[in-house]
N, C-alpha and C positions, 0 to 999 in steps of 0.2 A: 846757448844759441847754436852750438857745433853741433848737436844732437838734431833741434831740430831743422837745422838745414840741412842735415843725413838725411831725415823721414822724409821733407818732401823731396828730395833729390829719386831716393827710393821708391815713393810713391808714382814720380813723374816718368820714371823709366822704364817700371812697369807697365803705366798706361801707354808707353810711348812701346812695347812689345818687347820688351827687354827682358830675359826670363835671371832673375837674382838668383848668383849661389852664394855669394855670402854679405857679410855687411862687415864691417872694421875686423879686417881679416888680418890677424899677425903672427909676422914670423921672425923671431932674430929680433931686429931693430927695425924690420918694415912693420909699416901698418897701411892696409888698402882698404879707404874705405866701402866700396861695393865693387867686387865683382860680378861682372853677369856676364850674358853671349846673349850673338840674338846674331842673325843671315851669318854664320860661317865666323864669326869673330866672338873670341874671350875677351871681355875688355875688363881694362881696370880702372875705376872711376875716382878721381880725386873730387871731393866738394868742399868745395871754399864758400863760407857764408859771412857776408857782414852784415852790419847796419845801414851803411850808407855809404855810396861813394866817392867820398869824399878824399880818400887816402888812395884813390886807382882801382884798376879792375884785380878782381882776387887773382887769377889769372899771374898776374906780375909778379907773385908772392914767390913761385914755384919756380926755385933757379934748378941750376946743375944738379947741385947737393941734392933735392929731391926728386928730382930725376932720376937720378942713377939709383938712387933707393928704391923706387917705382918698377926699374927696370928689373933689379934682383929682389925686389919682390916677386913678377912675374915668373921668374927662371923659379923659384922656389916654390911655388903654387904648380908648378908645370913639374917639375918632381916628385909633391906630393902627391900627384894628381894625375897620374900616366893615362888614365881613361875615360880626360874629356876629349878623345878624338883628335881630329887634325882641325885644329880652329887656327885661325889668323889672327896673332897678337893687336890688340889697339889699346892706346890709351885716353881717355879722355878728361875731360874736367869738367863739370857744372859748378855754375859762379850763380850764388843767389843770396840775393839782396833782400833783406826783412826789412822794409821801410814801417814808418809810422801809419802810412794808408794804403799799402802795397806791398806784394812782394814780386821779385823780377827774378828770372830762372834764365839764364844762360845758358844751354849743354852744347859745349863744343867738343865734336867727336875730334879723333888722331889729332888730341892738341900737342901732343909730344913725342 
């Protein structure tokens, strides 16, 4: 199910102008599931996918601990990567919900 709530997450970011450089991008012990940029911002997007929810928003899932992995994952993509320009760090999350007759797409930009 982590797969396919990446595709639409990726699909939806796209459509939404978002240009993908990468998809489960890893370095060390990070792993980011889609980088992209779009108006002057690299962002890095976590996607959190359930079933149902019933156990809280994905959201809530993502304490400190993967924070700070987020964050040097960034620093570390920004080394590899000296010329993507001067872009403005963001991170965000998309939370989407595969229901049995729906699915529901959350994208909350600078959620961290």
């Amino acid at each position: 199910m982590e797969k396919e709530g990446e595709l639409i997450a990726f699909m939806v970011l796209q459509r939404d102008g978002f240009t993908i450089l990468e998809t489960n991008w890893r370095f060390q012990e990070s792993k980011v599931d889609i980088i992209a940029k779009k108006e002057g911002f690299l962002i890095f997007t976590e996607v959190k996918t359930r079933k149902s929810k019933k156990f809280g928003k994905q959201s809530d899932a993502i304490d400190k601990k993967k924070i700070a992995i987020y964050k040097g994952a960034a620093q570390d993509y920004l080394i590899q990567h000296t010329g993507k320009g001067k872009l403005e760090i963001r991170f965000d999350i998309v939370n989407i919900t595969i229901g049995k007759d729906e699915t529901e797409i959350k994208h909350i930009p600078n959620a961290f």
